[in-house]
N, C-alpha and C positions, 0 to 999 in steps of 0.2 A: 812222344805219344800224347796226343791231348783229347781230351773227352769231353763230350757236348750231353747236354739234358736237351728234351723238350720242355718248351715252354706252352702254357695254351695261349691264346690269344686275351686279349682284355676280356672281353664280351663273353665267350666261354667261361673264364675263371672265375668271373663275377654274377651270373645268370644262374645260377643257383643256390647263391645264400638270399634268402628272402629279406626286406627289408625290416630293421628294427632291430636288430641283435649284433651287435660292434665286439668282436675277441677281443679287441684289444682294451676296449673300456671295459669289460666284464674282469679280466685277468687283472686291468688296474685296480679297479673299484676292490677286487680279493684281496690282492696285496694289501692297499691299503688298510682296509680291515683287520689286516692280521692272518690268511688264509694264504699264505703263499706257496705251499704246495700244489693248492688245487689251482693258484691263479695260474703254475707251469702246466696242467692239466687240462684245463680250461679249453685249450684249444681243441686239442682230441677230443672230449665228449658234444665239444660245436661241432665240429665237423662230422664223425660218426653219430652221434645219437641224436642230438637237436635237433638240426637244421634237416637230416634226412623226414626228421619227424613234422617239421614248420612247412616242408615243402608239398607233402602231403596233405595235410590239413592247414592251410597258414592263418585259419582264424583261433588255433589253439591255441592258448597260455602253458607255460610248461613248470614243472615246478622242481628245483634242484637244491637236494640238499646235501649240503657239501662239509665235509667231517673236516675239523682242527688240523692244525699240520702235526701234532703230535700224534694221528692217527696213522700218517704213513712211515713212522718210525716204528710200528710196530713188527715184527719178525713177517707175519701171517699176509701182510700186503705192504710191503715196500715199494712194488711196482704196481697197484691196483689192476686187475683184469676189466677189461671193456666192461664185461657180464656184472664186475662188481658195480662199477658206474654205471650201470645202467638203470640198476636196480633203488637210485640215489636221484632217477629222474621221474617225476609223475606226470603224466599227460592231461592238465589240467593246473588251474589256479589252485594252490592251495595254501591259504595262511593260518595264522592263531585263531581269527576271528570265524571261519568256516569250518574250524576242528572244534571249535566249542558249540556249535549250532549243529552242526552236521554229523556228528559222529558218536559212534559212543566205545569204550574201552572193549578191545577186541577186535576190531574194526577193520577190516581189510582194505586195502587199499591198493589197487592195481599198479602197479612200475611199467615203465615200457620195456622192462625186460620179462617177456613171457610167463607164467607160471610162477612167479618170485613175486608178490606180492608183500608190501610193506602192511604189518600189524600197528594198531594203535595201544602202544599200553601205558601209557598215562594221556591226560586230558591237562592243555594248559589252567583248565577253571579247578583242579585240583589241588591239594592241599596247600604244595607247595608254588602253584602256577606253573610248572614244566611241563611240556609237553614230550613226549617220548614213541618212537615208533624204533619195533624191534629193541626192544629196552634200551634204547640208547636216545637220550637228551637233547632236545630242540635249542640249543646255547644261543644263538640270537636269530629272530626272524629279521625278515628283508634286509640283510646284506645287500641286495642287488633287487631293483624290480623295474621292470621298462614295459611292465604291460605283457609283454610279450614273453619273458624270462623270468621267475623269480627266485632265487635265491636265497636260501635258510641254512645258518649255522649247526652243525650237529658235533657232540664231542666225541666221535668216535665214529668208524662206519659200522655199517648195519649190517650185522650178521646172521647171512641166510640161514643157517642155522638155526634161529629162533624160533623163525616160524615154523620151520619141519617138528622143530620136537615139541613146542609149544602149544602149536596152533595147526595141528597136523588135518584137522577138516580143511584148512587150504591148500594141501601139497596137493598138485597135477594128477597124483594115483587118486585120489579120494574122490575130487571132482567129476559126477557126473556133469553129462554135457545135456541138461535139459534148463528149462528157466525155471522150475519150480526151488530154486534155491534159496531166494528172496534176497536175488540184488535188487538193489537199489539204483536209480544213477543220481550223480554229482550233478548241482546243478548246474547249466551251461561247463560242463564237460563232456570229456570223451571217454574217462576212465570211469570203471567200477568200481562201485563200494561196498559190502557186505556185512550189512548188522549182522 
């Protein structure tokens, strides 16, 4: 009994990753760092949530922040859910230097996963210079950046839960759908912000 896969052709398999964003230097570049959970990860949030999103828009910047490997030992996400990675990706540039100009404590900040919007609660210009979204710790910026990708250390992932009970003017029930909200937009983004 022997079994066969399809294969796509060159040109198929390759005509839809846009150019600029390498899996396999991204996953190296983790590793290296120290991130090697997320470097075995890596691949699936390019394929599902990146690249769907670069193809779309390919003049966007994306921004991923990606938790310690001590984060996927934890009971609650041993296996991360898509939804939770998703919520780890912002559509848009975003580093230390644009959270201390741009933003202020409280700050919403749109994910590409729908409705779940990452909270700002600390500011790197702050006491200690950490940054924190979702109470949880900005541990090194640029990991990774090619322009097109960038990559931010976090110690822990971000627990949608935060914002529900915290910051409950941003859950989906509360939002009306009018513009007198007083978003903001990032500049040269695609995401929204809300003082």
């Amino acid at each position: 009994f022997v079994t066969t896969r399809a294969v796509q052709p060159y040109e198929q398999a390759n005509q839809s990753k846009p150019p600029g964003i390498n899996a396999g230097l991204v996953s190296g570049v983790l590793s290296d760092k120290g991130y090697h959970a997320m470097a075995l990860t890596v691949d699936t949030i390019l394929d599902a949530v990146i690249l769907p999103t670069l193809n779309i828009n390919p003049n966007t910047t994306l921004t991923l922040f990606c938790p310690q490997d001590k984060a996927f030992f934890n009971p609650k996400y041993p296996q991360p859910p898509l939804t939770l990675l998703e919520e780890h990706v912002v559509p848009f540039k975003m580093d230390k230097d644009a959270m201390e100009v741009y933003l202020l404590h409280g700050s919403k900040v749109d994910a590409l996963l729908p409705y779940h919007p990452l909270v700002v609660t600390s500011l790197p210009a702050g006491t200690r210079g950490c940054a924190s979204l979702h109470q949880v710790k900005v541990t090194k910026w640029d990991v990774y950046n090619n322009g097109r990708l960038i990559v931010h250390g976090l110690e822990d992932f971000s627990d949608p839960i935060v914002q529900t009970l915290r910051y409950p003017q941003y859950d989906v029930m509360n939002v009306k759908e009018d513009s007198s909200q007083g978003f903001s937009a990032w500049p040269d983004a695609v995401g929204i912000i809300s003082r």
